[in-house]
Every structure is written in C-alpha cells, then in structure tokens.
DRENVO-485056 format. One record per residue: x, y, z of N, C-alpha, C in turn; residue number from 1; residue in three letters. Coordinates in pm, whole numbers, plus 50000, padded with zeros to 5 digits. Layout:
<atoms>
+-------+-------+-------+-------+-------+-------+-------+-------+-------+-----+------+
|  n_px |  n_py |  n_pz | ca_px | ca_py | ca_pz |  c_px |  c_py |  c_pz | seq | type |
+-------+-------+-------+-------+-------+-------+-------+-------+-------+-----+------+
|     X |     Y |     Z |     X |     Y |     Z |     X |     Y |     Z | NUM |  Ala |
...
+-------+-------+-------+-------+-------+-------+-------+-------+-------+-----+------+
</atoms>
This chain:
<atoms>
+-------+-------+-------+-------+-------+-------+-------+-------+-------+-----+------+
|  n_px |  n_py |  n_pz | ca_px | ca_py | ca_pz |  c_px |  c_py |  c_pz | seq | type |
+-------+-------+-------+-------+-------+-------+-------+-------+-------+-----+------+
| 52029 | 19021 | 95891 | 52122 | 18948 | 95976 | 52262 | 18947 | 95914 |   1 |  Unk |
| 52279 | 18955 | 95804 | 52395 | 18924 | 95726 | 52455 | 19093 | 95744 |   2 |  Unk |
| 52390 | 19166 | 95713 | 52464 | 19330 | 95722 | 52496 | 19402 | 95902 |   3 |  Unk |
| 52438 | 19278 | 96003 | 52451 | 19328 | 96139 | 52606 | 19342 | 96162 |   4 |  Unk |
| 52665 | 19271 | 96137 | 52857 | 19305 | 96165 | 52919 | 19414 | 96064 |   5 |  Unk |
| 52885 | 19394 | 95977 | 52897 | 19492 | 95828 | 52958 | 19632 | 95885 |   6 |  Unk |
| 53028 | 19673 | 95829 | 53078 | 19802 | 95837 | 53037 | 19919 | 95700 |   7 |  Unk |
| 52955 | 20018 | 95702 | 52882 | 20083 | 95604 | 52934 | 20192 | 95595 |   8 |  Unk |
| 52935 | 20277 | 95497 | 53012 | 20437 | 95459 | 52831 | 20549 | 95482 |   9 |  Unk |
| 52733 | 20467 | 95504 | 52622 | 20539 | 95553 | 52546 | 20490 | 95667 |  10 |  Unk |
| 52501 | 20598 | 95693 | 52425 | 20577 | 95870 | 52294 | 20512 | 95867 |  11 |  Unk |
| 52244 | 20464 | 95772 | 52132 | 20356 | 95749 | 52021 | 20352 | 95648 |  12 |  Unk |
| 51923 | 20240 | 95683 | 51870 | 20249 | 95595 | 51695 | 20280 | 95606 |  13 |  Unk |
| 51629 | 20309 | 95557 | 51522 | 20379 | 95580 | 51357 | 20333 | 95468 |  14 |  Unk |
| 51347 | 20216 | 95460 | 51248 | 20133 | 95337 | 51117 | 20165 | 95332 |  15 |  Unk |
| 51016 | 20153 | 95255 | 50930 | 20137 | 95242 | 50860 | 20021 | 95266 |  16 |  Unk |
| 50887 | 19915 | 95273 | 50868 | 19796 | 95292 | 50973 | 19657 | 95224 |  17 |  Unk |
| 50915 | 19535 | 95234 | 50963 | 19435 | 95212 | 50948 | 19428 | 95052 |  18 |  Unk |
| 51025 | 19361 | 94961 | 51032 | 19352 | 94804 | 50951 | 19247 | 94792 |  19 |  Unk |
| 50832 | 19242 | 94788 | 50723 | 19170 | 94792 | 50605 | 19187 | 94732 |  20 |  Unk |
| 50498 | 19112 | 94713 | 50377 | 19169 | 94658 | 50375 | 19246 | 94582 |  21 |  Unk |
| 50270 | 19356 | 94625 | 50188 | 19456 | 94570 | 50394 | 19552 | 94525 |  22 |  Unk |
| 50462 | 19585 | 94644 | 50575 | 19665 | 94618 | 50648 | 19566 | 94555 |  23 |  Unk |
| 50684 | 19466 | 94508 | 50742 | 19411 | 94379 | 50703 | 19476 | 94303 |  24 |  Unk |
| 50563 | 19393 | 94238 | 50508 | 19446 | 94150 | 50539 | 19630 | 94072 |  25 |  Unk |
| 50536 | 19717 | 94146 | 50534 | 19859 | 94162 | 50710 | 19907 | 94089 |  26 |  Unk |
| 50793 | 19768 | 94170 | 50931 | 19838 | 94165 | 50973 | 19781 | 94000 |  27 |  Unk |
| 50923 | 19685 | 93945 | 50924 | 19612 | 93831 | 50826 | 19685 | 93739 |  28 |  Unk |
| 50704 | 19735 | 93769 | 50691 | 19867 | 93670 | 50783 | 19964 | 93641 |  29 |  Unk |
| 50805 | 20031 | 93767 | 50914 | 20175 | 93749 | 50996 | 20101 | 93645 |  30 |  Unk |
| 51119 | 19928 | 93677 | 51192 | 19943 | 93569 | 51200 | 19924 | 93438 |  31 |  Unk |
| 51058 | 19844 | 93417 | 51009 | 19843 | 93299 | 51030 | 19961 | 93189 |  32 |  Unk |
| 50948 | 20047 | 93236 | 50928 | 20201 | 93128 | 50949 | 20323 | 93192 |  33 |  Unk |
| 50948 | 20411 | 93129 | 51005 | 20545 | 93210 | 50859 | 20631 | 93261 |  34 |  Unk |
| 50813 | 20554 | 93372 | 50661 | 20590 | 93439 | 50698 | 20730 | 93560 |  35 |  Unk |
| 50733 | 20790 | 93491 | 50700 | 20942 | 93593 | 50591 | 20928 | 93661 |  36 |  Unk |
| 50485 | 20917 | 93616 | 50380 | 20928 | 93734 | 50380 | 20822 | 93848 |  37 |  Unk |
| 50430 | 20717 | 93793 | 50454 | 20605 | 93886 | 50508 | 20614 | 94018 |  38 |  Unk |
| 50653 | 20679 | 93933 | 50747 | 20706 | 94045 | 50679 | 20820 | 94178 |  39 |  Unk |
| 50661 | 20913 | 94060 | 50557 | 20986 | 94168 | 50448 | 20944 | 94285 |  40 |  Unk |
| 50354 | 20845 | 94188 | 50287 | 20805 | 94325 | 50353 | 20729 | 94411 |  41 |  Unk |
| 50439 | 20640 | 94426 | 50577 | 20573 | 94526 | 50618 | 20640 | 94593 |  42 |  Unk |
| 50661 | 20795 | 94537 | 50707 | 20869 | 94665 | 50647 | 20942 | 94752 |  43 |  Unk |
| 50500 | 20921 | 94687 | 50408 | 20999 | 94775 | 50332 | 20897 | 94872 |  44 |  Unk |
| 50345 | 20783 | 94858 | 50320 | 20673 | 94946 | 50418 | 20637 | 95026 |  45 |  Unk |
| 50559 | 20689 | 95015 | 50660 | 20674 | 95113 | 50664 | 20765 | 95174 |  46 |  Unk |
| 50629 | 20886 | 95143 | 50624 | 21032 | 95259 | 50491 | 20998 | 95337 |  47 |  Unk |
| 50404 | 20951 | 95309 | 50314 | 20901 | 95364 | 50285 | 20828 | 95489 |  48 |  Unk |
| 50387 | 20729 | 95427 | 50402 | 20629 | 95547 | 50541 | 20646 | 95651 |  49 |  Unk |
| 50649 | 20719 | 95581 | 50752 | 20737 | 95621 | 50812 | 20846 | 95594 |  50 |  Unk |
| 50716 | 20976 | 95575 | 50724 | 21104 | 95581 | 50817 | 21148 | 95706 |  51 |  Unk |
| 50766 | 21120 | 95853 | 50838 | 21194 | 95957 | 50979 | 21111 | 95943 |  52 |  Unk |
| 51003 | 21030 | 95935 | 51150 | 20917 | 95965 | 51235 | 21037 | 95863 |  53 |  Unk |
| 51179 | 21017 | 95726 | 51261 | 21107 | 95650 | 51323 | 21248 | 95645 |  54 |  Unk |
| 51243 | 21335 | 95734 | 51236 | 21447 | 95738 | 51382 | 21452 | 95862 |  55 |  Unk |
| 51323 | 21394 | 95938 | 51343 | 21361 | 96059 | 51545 | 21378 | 96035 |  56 |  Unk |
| 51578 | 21292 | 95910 | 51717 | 21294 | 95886 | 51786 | 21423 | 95901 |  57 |  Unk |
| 51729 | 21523 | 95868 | 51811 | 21665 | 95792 | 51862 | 21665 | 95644 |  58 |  Unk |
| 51780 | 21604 | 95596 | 51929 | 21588 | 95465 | 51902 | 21707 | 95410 |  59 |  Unk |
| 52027 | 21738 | 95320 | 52091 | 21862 | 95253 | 52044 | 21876 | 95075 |  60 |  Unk |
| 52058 | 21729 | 95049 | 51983 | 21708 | 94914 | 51950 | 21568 | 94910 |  61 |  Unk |
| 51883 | 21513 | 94826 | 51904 | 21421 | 94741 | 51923 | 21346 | 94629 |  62 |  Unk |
| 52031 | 21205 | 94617 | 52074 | 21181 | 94529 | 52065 | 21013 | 94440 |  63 |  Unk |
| 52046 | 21014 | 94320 | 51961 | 20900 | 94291 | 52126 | 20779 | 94264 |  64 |  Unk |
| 52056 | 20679 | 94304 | 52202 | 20576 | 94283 | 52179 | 20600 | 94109 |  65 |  Unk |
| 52323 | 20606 | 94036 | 52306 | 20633 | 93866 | 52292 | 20504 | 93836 |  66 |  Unk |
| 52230 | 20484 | 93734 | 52211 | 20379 | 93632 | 52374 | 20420 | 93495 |  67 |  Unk |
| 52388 | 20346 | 93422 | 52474 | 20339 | 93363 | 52460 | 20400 | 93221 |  68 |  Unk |
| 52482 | 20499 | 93181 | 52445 | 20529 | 92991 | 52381 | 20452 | 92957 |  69 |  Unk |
| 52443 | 20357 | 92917 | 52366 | 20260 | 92815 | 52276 | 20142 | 92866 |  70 |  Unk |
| 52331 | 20156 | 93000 | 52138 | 20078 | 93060 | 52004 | 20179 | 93030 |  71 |  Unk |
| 52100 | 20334 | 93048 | 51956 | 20452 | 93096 | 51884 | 20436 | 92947 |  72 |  Unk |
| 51973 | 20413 | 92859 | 51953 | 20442 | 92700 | 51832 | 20282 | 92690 |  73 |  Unk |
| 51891 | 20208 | 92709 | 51788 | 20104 | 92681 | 51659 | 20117 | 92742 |  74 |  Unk |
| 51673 | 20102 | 92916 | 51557 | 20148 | 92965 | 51462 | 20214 | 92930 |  75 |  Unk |
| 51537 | 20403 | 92857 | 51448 | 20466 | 92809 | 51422 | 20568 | 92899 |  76 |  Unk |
| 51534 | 20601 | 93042 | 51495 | 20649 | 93180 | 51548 | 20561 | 93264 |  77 |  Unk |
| 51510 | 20647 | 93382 | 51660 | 20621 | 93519 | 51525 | 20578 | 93610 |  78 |  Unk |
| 51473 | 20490 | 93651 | 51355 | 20460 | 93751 | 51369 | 20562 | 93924 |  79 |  Unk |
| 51527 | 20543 | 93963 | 51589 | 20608 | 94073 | 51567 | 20726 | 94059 |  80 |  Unk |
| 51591 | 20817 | 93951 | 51593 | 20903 | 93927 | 51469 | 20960 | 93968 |  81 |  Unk |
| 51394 | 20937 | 93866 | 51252 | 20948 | 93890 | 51201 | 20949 | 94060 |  82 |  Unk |
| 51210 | 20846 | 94082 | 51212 | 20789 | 94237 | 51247 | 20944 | 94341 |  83 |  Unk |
| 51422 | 20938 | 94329 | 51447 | 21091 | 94442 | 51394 | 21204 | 94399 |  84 |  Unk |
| 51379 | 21233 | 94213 | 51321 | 21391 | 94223 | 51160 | 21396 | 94300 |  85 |  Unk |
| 51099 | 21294 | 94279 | 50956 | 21362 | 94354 | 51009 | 21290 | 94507 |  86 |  Unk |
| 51092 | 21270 | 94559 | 51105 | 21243 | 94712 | 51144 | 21380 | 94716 |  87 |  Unk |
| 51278 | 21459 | 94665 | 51328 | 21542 | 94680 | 51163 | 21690 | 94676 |  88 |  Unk |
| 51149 | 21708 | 94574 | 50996 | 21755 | 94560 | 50926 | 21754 | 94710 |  89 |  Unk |
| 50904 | 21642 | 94767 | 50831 | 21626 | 94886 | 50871 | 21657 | 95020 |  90 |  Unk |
| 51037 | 21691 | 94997 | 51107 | 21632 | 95099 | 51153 | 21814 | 95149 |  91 |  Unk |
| 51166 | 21866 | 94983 | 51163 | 22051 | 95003 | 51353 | 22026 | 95044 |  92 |  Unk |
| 51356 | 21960 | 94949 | 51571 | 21928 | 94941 | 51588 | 21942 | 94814 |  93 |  Unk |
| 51720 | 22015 | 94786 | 51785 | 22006 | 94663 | 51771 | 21857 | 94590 |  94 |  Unk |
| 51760 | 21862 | 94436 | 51759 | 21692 | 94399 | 51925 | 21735 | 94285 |  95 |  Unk |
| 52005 | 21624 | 94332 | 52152 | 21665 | 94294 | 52199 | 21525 | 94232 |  96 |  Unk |
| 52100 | 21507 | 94097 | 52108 | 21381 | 94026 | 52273 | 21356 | 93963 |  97 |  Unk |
| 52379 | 21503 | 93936 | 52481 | 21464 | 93862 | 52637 | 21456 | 93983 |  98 |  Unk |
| 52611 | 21432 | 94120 | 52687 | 21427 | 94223 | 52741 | 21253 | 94239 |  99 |  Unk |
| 52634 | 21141 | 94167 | 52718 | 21059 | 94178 | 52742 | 21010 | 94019 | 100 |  Unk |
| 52809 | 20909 | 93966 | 52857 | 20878 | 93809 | 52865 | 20704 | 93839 | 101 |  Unk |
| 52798 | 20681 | 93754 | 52801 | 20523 | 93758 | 52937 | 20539 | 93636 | 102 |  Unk |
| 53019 | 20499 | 93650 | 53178 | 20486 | 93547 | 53203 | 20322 | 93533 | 103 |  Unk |
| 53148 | 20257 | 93542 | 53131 | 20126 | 93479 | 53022 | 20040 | 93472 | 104 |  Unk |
| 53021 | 19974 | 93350 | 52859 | 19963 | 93281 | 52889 | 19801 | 93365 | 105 |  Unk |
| 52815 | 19732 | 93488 | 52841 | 19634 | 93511 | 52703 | 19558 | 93502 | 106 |  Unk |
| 52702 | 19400 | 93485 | 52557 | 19349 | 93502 | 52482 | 19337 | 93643 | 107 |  Unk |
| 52367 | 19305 | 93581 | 52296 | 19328 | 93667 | 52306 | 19228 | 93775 | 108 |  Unk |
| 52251 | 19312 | 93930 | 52258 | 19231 | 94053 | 52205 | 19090 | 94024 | 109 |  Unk |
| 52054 | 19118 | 94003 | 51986 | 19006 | 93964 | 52053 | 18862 | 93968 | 110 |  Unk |
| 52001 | 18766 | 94081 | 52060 | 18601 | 94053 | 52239 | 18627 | 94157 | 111 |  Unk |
| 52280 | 18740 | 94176 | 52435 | 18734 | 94235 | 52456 | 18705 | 94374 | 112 |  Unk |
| 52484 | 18590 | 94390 | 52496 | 18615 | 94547 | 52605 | 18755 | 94636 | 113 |  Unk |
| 52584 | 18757 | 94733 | 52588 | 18850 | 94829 | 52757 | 18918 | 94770 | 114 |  Unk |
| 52839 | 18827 | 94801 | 52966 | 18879 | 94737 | 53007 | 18896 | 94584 | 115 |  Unk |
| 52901 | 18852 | 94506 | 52922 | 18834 | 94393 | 52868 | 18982 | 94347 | 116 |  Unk |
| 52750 | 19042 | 94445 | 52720 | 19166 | 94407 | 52818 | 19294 | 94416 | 117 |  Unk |
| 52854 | 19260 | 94595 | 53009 | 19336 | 94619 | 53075 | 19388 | 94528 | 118 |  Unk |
| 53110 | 19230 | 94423 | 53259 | 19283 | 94360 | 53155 | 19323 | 94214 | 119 |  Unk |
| 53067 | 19291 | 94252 | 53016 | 19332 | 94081 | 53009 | 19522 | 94111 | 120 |  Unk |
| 52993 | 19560 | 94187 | 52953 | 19696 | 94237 | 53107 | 19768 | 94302 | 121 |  Unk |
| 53230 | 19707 | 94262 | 53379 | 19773 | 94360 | 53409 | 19843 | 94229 | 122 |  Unk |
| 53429 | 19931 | 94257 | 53484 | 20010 | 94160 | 53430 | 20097 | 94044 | 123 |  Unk |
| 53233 | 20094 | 94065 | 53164 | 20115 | 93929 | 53093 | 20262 | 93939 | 124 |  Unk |
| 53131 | 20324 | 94091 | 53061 | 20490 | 94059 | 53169 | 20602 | 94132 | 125 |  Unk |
| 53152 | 20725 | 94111 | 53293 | 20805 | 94132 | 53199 | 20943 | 94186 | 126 |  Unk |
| 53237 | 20988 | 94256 | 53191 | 21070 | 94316 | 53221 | 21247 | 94210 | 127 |  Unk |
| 53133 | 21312 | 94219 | 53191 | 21437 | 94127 | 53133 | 21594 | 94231 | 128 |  Unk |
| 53184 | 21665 | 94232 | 53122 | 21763 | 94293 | 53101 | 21801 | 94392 | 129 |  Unk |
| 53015 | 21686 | 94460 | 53003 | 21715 | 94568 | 53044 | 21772 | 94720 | 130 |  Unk |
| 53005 | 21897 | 94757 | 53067 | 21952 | 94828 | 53077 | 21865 | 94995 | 131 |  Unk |
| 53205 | 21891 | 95070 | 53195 | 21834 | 95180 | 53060 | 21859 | 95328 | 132 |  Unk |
| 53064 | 21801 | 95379 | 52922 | 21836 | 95471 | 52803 | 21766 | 95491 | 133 |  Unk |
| 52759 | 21788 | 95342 | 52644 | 21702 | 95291 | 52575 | 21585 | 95375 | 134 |  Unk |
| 52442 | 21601 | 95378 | 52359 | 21529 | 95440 | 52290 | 21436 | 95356 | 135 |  Unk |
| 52322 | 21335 | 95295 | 52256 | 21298 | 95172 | 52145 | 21149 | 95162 | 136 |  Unk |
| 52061 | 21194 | 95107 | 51958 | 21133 | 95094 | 51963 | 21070 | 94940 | 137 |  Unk |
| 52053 | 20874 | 94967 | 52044 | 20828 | 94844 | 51939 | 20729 | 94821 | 138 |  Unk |
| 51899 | 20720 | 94688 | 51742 | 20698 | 94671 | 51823 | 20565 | 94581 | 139 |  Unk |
| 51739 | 20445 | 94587 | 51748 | 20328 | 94495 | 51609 | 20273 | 94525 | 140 |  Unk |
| 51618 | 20225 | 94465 | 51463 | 20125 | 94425 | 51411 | 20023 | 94522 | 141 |  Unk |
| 51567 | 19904 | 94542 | 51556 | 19817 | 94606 | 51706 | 19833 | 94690 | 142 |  Unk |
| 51744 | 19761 | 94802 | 51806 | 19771 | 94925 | 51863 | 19590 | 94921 | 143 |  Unk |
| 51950 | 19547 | 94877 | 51993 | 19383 | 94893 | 52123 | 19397 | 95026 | 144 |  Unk |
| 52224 | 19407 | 94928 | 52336 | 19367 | 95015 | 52399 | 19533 | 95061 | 145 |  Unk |
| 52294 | 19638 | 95026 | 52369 | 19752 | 95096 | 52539 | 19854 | 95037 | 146 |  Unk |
+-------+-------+-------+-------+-------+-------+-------+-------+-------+-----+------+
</atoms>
C-alpha cells in the first residue's frame, strides 16, 4: 500500500513469497554463511513456483543487488549473489554480477523506517558497464521499501 503512488526506475516486482516462516528462516541462513547449496535450492524453488512469471520477463541477464567489500568480507560471501547465479543458471541468462557497485559501505536496513532506508540507500551504488537496452533481472533476498 505504501509503494502504490511510488514512482520506481523498475517495472516490478516478482517474490517468492511473504518474509515469513519457513522463507525467513531460509533468507537468514543464506545471510548467515556463504551456503551455495542453499542458495541453490531457493532458486530452484522459485523457478518452480515462479518459473513461467520469470521467463515470461525476457530478461537479457541477471544482476545481484552488491553487498559492500567489507560486509562481503565479513559475511564471508554475497548471499544475492549466490541467489541470481543459480536463477541466472535456471533462467539460461547471462549472470552480470560486476554491472552494479555498491560505492558506499552503509548500515544495515534492519530496524529503519521506510524513509530512513531511502536515505540510507541515496547515493550508495553506481552503475558500471552496463550496456544500454538491457532487460535486467535484479536479484535481492528480501523486497521492503523497493
């Protein structure tokens, strides 16, 4: 309800479900440790369930929202990352992990209200490379304020 007036730089959004339960649980593993197989089975339960929707887009590649150096460094691994290469894998799309640049190390969403995430997120990734055209399929974990 809050993103219905919203004006967006993408044509929507496309979930797996609600951040709840069993998919909490799942998305709080991935950021725990650097679970490749994890991620893997997630995206094979989202082509699953939301295989045709996805396809359905056209996209050209896909691209993981970046985590920051020195979050990736602590973490140990990029969960997103993980996340679009086996979507990309499934999806039979380029996976074009170095097209976006997180360029400022900001804290985490976690606890921010709605505008507080905004400005925590204005100014913190830069686009590199990427050629014009592009159909892009960006992959994040969780979906808040868009």
């Amino acid at each position: 309800a809050w993103c219905r007036d919203a004006g967006f730089a993408f044509d929507g959004v496309l979930r797996l479900g609600t951040y709840t339960g069993q998919r909490r649980g799942l998305v709080l593993m991935l950021k725990s440790a650097s679970n490749e197989w994890l991620a893997q089975l997630a995206a094979a339960e989202w082509l699953r369930r939301r295989g045709e929707p996805l396809r359905g887009l056209g996209v050209t590649c896909v691209v993981p929202v970046p985590m920051h150096w020195r979050r990736r460094l602590w973490r140990q691994g990029n969960h997103a990352c993980s996340l679009a290469r086996a979507l990309a894998r499934g999806l039979e799309a380029p996976y074009r992990p170095w097209w976006l640049w997180r360029v400022r190390d900001t804290p985490q969403q976690k606890g921010l209200s709605r505008e507080e995430r905004l400005r925590n997120l204005s100014g913190a990734f830069s686009v590199w490379g990427m050629p014009r055209g592009e159909r892009v399929l960006l992959v994040d974990d969780v979906v808040t304020t868009g």
